[in-house]
C-alpha positions as a printed NumPy array, in Angstrom:
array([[-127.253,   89.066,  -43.025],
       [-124.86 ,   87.49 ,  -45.48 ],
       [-122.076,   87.721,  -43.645],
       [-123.932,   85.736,  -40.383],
       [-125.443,   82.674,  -43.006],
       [-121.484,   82.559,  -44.561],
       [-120.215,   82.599,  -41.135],
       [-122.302,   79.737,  -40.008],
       [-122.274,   77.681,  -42.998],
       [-118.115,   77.875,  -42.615],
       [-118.545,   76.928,  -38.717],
       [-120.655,   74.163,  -39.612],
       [-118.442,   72.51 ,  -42.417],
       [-114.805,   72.864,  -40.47 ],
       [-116.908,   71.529,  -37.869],
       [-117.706,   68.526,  -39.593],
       [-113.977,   68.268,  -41.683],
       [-113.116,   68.204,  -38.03 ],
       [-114.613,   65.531,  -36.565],
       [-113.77 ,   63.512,  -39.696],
       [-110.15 ,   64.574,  -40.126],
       [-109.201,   65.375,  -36.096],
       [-108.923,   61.862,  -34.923],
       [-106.638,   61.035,  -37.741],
       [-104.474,   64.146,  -36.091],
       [-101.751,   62.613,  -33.725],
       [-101.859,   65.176,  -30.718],
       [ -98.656,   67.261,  -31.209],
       [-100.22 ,   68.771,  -35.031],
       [-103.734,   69.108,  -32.565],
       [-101.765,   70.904,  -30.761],
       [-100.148,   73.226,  -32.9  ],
       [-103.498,   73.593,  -34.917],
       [-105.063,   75.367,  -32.172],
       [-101.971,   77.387,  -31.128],
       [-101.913,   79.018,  -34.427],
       [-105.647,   79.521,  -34.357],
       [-105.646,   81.553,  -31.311],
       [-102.296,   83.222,  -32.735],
       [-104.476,   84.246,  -36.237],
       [-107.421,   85.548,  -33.974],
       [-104.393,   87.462,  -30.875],
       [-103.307,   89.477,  -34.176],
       [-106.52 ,   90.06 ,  -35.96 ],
       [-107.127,   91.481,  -32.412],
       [-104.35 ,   93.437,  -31.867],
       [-104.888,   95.14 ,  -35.446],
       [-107.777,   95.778,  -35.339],
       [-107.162,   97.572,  -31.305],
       [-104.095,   99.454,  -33.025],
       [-106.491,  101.135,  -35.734],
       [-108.66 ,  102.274,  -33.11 ],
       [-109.039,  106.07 ,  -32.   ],
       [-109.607,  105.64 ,  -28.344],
       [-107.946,  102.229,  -26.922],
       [-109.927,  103.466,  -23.477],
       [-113.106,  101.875,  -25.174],
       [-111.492,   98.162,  -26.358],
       [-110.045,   98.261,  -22.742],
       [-113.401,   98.847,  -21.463],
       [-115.133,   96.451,  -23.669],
       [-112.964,   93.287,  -23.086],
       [-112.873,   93.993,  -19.251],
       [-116.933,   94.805,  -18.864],
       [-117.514,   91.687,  -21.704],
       [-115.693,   89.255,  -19.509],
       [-117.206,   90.366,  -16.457],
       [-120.851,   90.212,  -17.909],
       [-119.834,   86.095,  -19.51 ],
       [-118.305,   84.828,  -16.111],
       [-121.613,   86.384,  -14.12 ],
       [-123.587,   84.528,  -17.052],
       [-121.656,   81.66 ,  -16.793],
       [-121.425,   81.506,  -20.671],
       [-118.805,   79.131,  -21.154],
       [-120.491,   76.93 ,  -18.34 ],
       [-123.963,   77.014,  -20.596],
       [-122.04 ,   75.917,  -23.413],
       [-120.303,   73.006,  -22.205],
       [-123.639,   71.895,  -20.676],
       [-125.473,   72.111,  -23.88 ],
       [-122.144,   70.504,  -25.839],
       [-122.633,   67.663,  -23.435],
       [-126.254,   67.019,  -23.946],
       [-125.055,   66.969,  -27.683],
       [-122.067,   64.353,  -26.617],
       [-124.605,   61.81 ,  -24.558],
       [-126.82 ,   62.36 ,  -28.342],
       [-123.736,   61.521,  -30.762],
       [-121.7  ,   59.626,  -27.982],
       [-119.36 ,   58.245,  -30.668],
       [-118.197,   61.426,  -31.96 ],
       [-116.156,   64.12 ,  -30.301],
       [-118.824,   66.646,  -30.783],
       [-119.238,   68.625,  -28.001],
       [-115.684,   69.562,  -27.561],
       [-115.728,   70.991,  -31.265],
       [-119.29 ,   72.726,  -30.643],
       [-118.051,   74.718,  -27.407],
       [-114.793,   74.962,  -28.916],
       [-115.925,   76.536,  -32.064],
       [-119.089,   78.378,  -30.784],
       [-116.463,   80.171,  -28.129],
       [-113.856,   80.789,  -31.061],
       [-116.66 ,   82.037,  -33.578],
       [-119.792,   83.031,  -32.301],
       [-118.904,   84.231,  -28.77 ],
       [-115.71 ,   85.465,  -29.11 ],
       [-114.853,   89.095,  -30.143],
       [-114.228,   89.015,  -33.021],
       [-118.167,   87.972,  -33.795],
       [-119.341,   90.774,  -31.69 ],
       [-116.81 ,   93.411,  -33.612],
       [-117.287,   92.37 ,  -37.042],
       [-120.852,   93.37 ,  -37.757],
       [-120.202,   96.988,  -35.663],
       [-117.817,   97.4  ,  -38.267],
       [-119.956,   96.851,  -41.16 ],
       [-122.352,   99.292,  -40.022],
       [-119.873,  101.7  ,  -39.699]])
C-alpha cells in the first residue's frame, strides 16, 4: 500500500516539474530525456527477465499482456481521457505527460511486476 501512495505521489510531482521545466527543454535534451528513460526501464526489464527461473512465463506474459491492451484499446482510452484533460488545461501540455507517464508508470510492466514481487 505504501509502495502504490509513493509511487503516485512521485508520478504526480515529475509530472508537474515537467510541465514547468519541459518547455524550457530545447527538443534535442527532450529527446534524449526520454531515450534514456526507456533505456533505465529496457534494463530494469531485462534484469529482472535474466533472474527469472522459467523465461517461458515473461515470454508468455508480455505476448498475452499486449494482446489483451490492443483488444482493450488501452493506449486509445488513455489518450482520449488525456485529451479531455488537454481541452480542461488547454494552456498546458498535460495530456501528453498524463498518457505518457500513466503508460511509463502505471500501465507498463514494470507496475504490474513490482507488487508480484513484494508478495513473493
Amino acid at each position: 500500500m505504501i509502495g502504490t501512495i509513493i509511487n503516485s505521489i512521485t508520478i504526480i510531482l515529475a509530472s508537474l516539474i515537467g510541465m514547468v521545466v519541459g518547455d524550457r527543454l530545447n527538443d534535442k535534451i527532450r529527446l534524449a530525456l526520454m531515450q534514456a528513460l526507456g533505456l533505465v526501464v529496457a534494463v530494469i526489464g531485462i534484469d529482472m527477465a535474466l533472474k527469472t527461473q522459467n523465461i517461458l512465463i515473461v515470454i508468455a506474459s508480455i505476448l498475452v499482456g499486449t494482446a489483451i491492451g490492443e483488444i482493450l484499446g488501452i493506449e486509445d482510452w488513455l489518450n482520449r481521457v488525456g485529451n479531455r484533460f488537454e481541452q480542461k488545461f488547454s494552456k498546458s501540455k498535460f495530456a501528453e505527460g498524463f498518457v505518457t507517464s500513466t503508460l511509463l508508470f502505471c500501465v507498463g510492466s514494470m507496475a504490474i511486476v513490482g507488487p508480484i514481487l513484494r508478495r513473493v
